[in-house]
PDB file as gemmi writes it, atoms N, CA and C in Angstrom:
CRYST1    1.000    1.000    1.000  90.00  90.00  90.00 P 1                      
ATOM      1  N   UNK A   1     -56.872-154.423 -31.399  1.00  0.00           N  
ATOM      2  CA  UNK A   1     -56.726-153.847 -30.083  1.00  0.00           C  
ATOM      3  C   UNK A   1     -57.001-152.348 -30.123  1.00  0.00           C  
ATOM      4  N   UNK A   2     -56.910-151.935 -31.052  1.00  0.00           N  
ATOM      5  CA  UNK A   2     -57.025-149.877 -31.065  1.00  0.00           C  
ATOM      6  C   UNK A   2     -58.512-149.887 -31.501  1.00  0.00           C  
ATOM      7  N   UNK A   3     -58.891-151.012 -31.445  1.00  0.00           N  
ATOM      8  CA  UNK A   3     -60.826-150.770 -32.290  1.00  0.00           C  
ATOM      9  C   UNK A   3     -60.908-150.534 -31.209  1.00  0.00           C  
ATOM     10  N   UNK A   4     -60.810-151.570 -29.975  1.00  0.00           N  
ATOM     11  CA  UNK A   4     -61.276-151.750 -28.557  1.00  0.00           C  
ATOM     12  C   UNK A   4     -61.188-150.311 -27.843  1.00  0.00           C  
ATOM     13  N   UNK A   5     -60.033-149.745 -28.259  1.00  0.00           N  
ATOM     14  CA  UNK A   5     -59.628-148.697 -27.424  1.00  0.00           C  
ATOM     15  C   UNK A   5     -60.538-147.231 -28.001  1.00  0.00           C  
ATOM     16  N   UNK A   6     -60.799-147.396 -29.123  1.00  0.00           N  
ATOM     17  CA  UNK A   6     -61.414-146.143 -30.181  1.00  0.00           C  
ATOM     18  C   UNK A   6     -63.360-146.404 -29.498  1.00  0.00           C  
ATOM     19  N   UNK A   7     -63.365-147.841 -29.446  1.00  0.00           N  
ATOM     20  CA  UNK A   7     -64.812-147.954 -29.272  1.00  0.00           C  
ATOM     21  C   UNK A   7     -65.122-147.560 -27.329  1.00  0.00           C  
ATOM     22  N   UNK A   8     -64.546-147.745 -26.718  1.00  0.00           N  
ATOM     23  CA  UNK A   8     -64.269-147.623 -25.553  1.00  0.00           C  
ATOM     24  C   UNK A   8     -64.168-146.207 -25.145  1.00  0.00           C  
ATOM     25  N   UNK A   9     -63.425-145.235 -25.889  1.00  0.00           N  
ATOM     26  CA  UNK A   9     -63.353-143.684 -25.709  1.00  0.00           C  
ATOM     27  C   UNK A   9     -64.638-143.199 -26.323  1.00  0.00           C  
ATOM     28  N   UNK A  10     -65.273-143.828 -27.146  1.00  0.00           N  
ATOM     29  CA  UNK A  10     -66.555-143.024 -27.291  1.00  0.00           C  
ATOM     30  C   UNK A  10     -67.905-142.918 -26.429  1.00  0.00           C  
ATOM     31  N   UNK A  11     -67.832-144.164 -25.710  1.00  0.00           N  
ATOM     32  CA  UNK A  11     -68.613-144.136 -24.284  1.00  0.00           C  
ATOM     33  C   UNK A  11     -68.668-142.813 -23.622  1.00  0.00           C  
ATOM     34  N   UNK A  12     -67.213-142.637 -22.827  1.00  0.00           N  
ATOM     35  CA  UNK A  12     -67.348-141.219 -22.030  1.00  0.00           C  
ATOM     36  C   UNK A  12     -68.395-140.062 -22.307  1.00  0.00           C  
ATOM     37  N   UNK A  13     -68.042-140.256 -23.646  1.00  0.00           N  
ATOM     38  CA  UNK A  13     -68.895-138.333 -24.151  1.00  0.00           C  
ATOM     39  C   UNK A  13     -70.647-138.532 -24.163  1.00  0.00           C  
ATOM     40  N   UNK A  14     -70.721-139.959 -24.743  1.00  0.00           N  
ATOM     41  CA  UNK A  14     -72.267-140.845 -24.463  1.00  0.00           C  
ATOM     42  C   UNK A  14     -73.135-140.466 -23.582  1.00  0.00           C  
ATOM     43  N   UNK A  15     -72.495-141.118 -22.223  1.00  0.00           N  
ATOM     44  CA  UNK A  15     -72.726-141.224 -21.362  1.00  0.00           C  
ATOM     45  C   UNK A  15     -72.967-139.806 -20.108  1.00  0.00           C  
ATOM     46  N   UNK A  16     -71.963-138.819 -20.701  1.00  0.00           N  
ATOM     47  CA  UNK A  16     -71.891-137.460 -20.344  1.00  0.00           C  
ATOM     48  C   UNK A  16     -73.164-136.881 -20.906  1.00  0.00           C  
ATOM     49  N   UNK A  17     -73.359-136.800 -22.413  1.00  0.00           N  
ATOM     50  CA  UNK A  17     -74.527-136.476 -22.399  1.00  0.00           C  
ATOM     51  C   UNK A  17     -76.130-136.891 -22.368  1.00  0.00           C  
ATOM     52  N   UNK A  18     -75.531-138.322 -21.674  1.00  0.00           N  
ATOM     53  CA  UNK A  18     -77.161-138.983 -21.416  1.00  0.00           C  
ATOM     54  C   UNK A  18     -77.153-138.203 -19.800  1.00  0.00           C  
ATOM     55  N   UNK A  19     -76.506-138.317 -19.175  1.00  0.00           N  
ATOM     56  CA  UNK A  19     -76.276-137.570 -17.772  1.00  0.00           C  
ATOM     57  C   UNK A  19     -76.693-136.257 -17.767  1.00  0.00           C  
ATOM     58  N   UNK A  20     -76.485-135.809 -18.628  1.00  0.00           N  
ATOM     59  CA  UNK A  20     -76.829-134.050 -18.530  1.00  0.00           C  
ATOM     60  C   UNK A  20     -78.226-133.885 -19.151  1.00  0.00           C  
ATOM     61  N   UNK A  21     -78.544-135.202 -20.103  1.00  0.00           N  
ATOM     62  CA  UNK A  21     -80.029-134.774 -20.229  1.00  0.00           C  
ATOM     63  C   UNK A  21     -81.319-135.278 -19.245  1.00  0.00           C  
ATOM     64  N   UNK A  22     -80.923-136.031 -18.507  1.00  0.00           N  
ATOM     65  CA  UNK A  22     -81.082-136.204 -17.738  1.00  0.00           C  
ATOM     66  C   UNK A  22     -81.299-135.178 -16.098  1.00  0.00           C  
ATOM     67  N   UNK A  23     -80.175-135.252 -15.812  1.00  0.00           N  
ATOM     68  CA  UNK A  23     -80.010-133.923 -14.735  1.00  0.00           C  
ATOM     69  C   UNK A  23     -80.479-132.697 -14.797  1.00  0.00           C  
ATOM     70  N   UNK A  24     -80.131-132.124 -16.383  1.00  0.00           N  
ATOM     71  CA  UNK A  24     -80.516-130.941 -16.115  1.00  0.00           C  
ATOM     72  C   UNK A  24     -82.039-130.628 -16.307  1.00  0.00           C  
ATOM     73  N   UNK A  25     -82.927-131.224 -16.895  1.00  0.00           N  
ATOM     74  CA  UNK A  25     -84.332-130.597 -16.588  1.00  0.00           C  
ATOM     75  C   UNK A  25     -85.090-131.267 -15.018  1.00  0.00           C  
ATOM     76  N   UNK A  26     -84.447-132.209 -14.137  1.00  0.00           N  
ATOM     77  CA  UNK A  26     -83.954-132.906 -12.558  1.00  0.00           C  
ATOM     78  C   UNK A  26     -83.757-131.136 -12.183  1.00  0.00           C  
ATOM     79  N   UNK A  27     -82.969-131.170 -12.609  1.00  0.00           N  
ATOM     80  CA  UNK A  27     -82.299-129.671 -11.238  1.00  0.00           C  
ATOM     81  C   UNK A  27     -83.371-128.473 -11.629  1.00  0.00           C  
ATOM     82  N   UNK A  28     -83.936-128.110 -13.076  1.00  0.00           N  
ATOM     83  CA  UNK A  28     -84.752-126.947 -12.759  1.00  0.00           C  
ATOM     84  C   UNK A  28     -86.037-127.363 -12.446  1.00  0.00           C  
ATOM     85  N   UNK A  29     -86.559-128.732 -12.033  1.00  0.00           N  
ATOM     86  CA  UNK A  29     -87.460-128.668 -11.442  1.00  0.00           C  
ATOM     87  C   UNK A  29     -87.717-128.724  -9.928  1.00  0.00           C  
ATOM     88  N   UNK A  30     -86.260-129.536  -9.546  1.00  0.00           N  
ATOM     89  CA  UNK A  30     -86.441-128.947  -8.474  1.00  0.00           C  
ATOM     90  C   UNK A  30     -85.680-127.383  -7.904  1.00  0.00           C  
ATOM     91  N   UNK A  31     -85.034-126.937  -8.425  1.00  0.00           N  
ATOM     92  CA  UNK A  31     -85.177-125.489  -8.428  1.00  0.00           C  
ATOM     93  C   UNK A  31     -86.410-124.088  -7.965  1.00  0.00           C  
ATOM     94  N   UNK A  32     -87.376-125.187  -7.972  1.00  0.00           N  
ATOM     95  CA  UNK A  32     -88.855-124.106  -8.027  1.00  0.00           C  
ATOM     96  C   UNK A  32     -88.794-124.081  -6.416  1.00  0.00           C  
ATOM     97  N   UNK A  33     -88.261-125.312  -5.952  1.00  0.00           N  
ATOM     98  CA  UNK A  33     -88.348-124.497  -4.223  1.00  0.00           C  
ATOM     99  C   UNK A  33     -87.650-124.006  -3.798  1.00  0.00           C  
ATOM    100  N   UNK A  34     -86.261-123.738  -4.156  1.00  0.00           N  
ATOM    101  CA  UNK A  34     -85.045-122.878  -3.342  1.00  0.00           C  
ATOM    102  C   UNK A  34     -85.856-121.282  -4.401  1.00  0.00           C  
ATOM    103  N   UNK A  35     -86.520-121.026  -5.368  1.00  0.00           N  
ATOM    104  CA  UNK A  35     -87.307-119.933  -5.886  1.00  0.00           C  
ATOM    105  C   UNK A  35     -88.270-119.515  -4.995  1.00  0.00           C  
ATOM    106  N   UNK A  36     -88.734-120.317  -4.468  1.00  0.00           N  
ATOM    107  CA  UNK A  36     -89.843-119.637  -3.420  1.00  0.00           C  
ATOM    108  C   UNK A  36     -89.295-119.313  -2.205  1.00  0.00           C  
ATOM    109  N   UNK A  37     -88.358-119.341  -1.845  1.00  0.00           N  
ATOM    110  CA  UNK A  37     -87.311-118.954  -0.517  1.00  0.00           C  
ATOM    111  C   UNK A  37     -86.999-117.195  -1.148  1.00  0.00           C  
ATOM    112  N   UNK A  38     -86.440-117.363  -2.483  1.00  0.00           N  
ATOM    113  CA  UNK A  38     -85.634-116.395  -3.286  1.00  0.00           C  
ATOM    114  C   UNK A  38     -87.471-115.316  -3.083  1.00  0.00           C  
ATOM    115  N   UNK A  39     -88.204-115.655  -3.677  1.00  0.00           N  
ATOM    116  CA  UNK A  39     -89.691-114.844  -3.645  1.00  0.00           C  
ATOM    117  C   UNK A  39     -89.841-114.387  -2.306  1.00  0.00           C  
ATOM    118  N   UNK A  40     -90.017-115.087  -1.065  1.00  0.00           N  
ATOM    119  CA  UNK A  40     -89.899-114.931   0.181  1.00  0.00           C  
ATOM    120  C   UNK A  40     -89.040-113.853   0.934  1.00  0.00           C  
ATOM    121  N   UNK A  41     -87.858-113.985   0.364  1.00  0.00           N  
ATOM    122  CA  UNK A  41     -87.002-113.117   0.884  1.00  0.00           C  
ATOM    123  C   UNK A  41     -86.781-111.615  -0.002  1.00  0.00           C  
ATOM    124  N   UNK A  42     -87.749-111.490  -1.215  1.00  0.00           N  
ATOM    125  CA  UNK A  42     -87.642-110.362  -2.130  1.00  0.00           C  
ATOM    126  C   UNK A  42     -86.398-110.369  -3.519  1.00  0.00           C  
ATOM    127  N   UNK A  43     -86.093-111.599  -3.653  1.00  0.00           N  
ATOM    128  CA  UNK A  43     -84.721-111.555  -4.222  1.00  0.00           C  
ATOM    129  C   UNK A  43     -85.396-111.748  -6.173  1.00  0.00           C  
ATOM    130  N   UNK A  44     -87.131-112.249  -5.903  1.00  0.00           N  
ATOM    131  CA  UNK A  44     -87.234-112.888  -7.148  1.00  0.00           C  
ATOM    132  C   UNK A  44     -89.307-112.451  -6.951  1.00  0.00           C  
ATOM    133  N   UNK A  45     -89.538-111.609  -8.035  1.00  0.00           N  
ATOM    134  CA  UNK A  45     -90.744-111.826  -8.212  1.00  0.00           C  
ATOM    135  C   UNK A  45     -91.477-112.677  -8.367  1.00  0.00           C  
ATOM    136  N   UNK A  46     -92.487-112.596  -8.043  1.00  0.00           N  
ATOM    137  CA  UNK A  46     -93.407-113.499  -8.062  1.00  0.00           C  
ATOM    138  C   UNK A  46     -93.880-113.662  -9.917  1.00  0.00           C  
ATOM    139  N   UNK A  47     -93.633-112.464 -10.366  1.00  0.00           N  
ATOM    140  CA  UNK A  47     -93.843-112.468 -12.152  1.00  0.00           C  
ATOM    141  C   UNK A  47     -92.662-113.016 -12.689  1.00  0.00           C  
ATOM    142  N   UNK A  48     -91.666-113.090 -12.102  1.00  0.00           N  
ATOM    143  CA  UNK A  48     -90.217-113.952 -12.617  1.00  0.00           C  
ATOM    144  C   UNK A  48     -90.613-114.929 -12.182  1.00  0.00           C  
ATOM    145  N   UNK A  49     -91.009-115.641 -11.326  1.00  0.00           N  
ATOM    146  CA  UNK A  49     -91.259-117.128 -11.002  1.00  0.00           C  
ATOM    147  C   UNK A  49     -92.159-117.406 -12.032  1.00  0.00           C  
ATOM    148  N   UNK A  50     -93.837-116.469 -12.559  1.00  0.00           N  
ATOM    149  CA  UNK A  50     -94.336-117.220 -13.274  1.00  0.00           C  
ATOM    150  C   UNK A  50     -93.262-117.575 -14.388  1.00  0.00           C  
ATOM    151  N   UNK A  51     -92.634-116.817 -14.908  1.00  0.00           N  
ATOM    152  CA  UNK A  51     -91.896-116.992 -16.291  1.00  0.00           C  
ATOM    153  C   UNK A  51     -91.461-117.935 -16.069  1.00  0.00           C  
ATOM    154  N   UNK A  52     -90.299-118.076 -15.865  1.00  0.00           N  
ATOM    155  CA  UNK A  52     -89.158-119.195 -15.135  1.00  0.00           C  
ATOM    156  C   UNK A  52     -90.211-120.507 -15.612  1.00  0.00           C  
ATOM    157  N   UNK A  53     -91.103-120.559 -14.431  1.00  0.00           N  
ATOM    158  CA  UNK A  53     -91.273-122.131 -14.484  1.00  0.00           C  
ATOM    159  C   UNK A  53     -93.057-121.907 -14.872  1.00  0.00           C  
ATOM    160  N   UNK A  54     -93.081-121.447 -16.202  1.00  0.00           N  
ATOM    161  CA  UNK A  54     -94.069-121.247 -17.321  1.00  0.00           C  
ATOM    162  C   UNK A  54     -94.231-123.078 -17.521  1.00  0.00           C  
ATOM    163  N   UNK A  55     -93.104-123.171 -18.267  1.00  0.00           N  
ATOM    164  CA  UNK A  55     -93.238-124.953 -18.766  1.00  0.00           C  
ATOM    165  C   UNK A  55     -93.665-125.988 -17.409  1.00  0.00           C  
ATOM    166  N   UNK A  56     -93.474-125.788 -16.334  1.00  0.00           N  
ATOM    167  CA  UNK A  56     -93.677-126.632 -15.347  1.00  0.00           C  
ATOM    168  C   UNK A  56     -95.128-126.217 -14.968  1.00  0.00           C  
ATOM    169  N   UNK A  57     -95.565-124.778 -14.643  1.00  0.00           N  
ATOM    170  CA  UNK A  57     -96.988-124.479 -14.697  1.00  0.00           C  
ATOM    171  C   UNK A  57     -98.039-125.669 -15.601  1.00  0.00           C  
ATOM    172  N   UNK A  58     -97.274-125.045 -17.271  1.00  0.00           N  
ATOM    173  CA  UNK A  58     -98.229-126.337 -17.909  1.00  0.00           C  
ATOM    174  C   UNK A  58     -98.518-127.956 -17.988  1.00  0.00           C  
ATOM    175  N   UNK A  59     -97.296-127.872 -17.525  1.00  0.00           N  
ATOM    176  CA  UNK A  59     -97.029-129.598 -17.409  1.00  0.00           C  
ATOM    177  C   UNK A  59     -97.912-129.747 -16.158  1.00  0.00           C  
ATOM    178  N   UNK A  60     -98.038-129.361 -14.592  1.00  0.00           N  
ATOM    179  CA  UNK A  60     -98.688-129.162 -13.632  1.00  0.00           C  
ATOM    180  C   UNK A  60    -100.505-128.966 -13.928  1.00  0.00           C  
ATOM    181  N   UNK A  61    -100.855-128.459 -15.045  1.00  0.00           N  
ATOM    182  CA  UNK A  61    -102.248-128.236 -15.726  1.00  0.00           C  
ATOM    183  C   UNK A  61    -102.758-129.537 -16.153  1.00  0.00           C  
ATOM    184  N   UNK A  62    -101.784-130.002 -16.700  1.00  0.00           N  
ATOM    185  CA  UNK A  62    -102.202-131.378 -17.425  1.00  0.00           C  
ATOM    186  C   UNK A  62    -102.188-132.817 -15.938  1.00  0.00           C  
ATOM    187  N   UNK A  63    -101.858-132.877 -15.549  1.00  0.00           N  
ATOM    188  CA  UNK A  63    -101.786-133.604 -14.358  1.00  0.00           C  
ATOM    189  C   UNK A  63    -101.764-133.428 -12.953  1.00  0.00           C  
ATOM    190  N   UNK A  64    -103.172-133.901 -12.267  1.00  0.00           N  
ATOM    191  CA  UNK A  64    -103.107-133.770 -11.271  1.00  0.00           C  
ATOM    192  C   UNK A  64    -102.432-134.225 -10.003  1.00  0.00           C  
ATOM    193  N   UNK A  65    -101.303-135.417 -10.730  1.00  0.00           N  
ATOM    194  CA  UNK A  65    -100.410-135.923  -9.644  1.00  0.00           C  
ATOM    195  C   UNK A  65     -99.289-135.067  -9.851  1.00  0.00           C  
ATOM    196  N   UNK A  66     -98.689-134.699 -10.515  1.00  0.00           N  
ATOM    197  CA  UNK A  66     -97.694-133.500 -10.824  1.00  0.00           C  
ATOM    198  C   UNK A  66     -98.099-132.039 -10.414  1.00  0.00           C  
ATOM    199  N   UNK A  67     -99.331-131.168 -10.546  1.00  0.00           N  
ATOM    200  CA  UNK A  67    -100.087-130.115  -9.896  1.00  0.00           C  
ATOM    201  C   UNK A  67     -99.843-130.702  -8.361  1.00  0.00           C  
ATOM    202  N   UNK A  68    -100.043-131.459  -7.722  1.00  0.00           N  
ATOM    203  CA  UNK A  68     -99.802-131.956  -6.596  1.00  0.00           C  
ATOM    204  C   UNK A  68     -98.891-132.118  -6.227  1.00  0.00           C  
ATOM    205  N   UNK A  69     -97.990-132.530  -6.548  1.00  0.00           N  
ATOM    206  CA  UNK A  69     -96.521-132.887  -5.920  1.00  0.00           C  
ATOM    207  C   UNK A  69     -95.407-131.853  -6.147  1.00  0.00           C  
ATOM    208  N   UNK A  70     -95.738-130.942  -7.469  1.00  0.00           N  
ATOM    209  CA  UNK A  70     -95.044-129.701  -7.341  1.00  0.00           C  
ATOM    210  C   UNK A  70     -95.997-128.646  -6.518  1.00  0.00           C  
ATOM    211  N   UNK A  71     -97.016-128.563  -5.751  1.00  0.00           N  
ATOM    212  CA  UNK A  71     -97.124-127.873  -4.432  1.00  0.00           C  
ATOM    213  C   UNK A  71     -97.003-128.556  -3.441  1.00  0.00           C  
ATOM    214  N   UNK A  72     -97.099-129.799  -3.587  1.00  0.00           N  
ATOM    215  CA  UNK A  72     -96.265-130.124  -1.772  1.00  0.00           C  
ATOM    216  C   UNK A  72     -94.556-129.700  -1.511  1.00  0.00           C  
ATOM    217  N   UNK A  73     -94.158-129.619  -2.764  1.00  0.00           N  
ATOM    218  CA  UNK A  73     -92.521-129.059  -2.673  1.00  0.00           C  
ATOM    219  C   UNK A  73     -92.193-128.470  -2.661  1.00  0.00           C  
ATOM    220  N   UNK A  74     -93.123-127.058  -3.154  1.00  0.00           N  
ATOM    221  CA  UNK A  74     -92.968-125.670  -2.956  1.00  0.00           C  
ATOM    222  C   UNK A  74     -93.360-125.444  -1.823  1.00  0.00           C  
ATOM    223  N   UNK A  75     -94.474-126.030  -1.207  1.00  0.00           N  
ATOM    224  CA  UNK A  75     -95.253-125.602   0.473  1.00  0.00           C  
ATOM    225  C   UNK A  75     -94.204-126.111   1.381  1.00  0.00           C  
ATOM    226  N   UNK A  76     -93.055-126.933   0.933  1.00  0.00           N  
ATOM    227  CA  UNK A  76     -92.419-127.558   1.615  1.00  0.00           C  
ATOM    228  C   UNK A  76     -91.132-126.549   2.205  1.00  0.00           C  
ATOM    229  N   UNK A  77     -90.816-126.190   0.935  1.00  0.00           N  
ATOM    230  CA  UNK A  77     -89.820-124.811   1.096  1.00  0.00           C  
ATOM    231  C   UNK A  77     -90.429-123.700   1.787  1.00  0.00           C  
ATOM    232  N   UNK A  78     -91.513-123.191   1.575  1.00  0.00           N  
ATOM    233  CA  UNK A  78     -92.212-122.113   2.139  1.00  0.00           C  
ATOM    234  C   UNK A  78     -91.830-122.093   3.684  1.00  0.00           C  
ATOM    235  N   UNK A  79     -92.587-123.702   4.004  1.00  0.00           N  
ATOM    236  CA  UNK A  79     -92.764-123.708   5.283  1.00  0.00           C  
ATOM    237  C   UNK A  79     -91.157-124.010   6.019  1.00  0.00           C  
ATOM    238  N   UNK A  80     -90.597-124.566   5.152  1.00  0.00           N  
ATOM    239  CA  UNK A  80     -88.934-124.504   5.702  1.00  0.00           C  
ATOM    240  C   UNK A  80     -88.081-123.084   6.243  1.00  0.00           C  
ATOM    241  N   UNK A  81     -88.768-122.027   5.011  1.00  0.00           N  
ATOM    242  CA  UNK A  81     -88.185-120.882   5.061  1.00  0.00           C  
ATOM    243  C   UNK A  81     -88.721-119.587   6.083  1.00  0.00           C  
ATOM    244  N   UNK A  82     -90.151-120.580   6.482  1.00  0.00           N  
ATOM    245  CA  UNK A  82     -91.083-119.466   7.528  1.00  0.00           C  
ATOM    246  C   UNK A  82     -90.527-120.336   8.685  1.00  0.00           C  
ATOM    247  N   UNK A  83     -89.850-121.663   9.051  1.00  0.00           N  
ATOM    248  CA  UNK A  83     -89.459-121.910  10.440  1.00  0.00           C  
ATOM    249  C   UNK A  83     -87.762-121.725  10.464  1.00  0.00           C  
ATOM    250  N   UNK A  84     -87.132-121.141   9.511  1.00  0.00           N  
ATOM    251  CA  UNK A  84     -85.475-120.767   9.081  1.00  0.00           C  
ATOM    252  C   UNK A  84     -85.462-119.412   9.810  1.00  0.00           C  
ATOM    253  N   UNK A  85     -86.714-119.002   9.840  1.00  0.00           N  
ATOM    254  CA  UNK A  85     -86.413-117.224   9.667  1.00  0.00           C  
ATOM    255  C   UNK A  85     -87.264-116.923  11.395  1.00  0.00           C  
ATOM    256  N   UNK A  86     -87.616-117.899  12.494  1.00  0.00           N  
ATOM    257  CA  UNK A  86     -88.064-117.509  13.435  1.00  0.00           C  
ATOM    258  C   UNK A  86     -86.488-117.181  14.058  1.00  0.00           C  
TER     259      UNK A  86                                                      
END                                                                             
């Protein structure tokens, strides 16, 4: 009965970090459009954005369905943040 219980507590931490590897390169990609709001409003260069999302630039080089779909999501914010601000 304490195997059950020993094998059972090791799940949690598992599972925590299949979740976070997961999520977290999820959240800085989509991150690149609340950045172009931040660029928009002066809060974030446009030379800090290249840095920042350097790795997503290249990944975006290599594929043209990804080059594509990370500018419909950035044009998406743009245009969110040019009809936020009439």
């Amino acid at each position: 009965m304490d195997e059950d219980r020993n094998r059972g507590s090791s799940a949690g931490p598992v599972l925590i970090v299949g979740a976070l590897l997961i999520l977290v390169p999820l959240l800085y990609i989509l991150s690149c459009g609340p950045a172009v709001v931040l660029i928009n409003r002066g809060y974030l260069s446009e030379d800090g954005f290249r840095i920042v999302y350097y790795p997503l630039d290249l990944v975006a080089r290599s594929s043209h369905g990804i080059r594509d779909s990370l500018e419909w999501y950035t044009r998406l914010w743009a245009l969110r943040e040019r009809n936020f601000a009439r």
